[in-house]
C-alpha positions as CSV (number, residue, x, y, z in Angstrom):
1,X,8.6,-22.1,22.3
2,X,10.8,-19.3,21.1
3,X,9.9,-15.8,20.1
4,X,10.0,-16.5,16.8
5,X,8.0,-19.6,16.8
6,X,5.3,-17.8,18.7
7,X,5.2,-15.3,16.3
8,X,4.7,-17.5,13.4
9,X,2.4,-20.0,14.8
10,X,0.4,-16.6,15.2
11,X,0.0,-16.8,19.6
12,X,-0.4,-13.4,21.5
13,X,2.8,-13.2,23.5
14,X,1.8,-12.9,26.8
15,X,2.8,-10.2,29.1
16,X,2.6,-7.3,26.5
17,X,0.4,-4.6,26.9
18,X,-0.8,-1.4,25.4
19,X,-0.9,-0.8,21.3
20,X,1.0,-2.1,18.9
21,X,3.2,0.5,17.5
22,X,2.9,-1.3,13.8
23,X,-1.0,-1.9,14.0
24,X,-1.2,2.0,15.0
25,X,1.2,3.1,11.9
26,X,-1.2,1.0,9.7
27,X,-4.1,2.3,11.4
28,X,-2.8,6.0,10.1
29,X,-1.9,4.6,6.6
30,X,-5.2,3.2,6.5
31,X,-7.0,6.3,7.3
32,X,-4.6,8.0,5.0
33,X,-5.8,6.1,1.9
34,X,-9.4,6.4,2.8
35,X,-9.5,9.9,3.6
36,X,-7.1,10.4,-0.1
37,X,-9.6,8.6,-2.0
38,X,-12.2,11.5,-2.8
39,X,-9.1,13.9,-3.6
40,X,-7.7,11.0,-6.2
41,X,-11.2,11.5,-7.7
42,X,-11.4,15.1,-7.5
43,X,-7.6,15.2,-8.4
44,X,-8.1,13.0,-11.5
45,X,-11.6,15.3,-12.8
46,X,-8.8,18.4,-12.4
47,X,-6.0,16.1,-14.7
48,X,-8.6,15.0,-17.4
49,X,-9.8,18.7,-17.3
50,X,-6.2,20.5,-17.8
51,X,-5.5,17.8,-20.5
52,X,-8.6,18.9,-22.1
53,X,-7.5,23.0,-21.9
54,X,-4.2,21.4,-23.8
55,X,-5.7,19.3,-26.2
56,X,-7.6,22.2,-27.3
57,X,-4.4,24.2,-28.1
58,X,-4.3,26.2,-24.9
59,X,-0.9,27.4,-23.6
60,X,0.1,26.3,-20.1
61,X,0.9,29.0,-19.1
62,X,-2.4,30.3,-19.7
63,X,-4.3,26.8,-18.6
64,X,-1.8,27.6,-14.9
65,X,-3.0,30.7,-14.8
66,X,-6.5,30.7,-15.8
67,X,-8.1,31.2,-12.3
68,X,-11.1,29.4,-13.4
69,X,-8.5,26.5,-14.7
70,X,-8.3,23.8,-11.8
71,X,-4.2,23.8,-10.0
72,X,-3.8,20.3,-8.8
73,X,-0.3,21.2,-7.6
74,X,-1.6,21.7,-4.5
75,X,-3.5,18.9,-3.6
76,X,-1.3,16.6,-5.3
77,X,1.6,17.9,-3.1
78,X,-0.4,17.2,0.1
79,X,-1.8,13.8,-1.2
80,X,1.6,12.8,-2.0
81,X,3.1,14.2,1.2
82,X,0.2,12.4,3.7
83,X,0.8,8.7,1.8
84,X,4.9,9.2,1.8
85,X,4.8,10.0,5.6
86,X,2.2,7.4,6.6
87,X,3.8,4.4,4.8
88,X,7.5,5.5,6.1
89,X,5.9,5.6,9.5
90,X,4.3,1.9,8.7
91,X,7.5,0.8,7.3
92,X,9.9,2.3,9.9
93,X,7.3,0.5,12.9
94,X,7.2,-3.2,10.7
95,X,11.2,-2.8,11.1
96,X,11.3,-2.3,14.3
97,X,8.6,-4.8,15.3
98,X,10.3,-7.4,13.2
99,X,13.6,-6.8,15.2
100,X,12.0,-6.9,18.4
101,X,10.4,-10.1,17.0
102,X,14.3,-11.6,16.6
103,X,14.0,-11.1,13.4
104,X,17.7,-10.5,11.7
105,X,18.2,-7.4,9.4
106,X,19.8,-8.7,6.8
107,X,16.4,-10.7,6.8
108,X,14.1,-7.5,7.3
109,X,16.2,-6.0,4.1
110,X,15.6,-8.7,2.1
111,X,11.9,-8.8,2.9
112,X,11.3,-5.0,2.0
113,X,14.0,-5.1,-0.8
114,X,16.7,-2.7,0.7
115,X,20.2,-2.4,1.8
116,X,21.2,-3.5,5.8
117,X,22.2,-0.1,6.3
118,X,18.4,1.1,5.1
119,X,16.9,-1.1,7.9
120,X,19.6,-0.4,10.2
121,X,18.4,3.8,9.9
122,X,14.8,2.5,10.0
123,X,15.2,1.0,13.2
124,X,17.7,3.3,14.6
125,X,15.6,5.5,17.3
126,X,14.3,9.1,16.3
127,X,14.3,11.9,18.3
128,X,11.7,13.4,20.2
129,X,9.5,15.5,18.2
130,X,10.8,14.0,14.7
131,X,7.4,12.2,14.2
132,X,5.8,12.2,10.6
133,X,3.0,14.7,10.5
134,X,0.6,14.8,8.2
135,X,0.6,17.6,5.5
136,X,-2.6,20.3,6.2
């Protein structure tokens, strides 16, 4: 049986240990989205309530600077930030997984809907110390 034919009749190739690189990146995205999901909330309560301010004739500058006004710059910047990081580090580990799989990239391009060259910087390694970090 071939790699690939292992791969999609769904067997564990034997042999390989430790965690998969792709199961952890999705692992992060995962927790990404969970722990993003009471900011979205709080985030949108901060949107409806600066439309409000605006409807109601208010300048922006003065709805911006109104320290009792709610500034979701900030935590739309870091909610933004965390989900752009964890799903390049998800889609950067599928590629290389898929190519270790024998998968071809013109195939792995076609599958995400990119360019070769896109999956050929994907899979190119990174290095040291230029992992994606999550925004504080």
């Amino acid at each position: 049986m071939t790699k690939t034919e292992e791969v999609e009749s769904g067997e564990d190739r034997p042999g390989e240990t430790g965690e998969d690189p792709v199961v952890v990146a999705l692992a992060l995205l995962s927790d990404v989205a969970a722990s993003s999901a009471d900011d979205l909330i709080s985030l949108n309560e901060n949107l409806a309530a600066l439309r409000n301010h605006r409807v109601r004739g208010r300048s922006w500058h003065r709805i911006i600077s109104d320290v009792d006004s709610p500034n979701p710059l900030p935590s739309l910047t870091v909610i933004a930030t965390n989900f752009a990081r964890a799903s390049g580090a998800f889609r950067r580990a599928l590629a290389v997984g898929l190519r270790k799989e024998g998968m071809q990239v013109s195939e792995i391009a076609a599958l995400f809907g990119v360019s070769r060259q896109r999956v050929s910087a994907l899979i190119r390694p990174r290095p040291p110390g230029e992992n994606e970090q999550l925004a504080d």
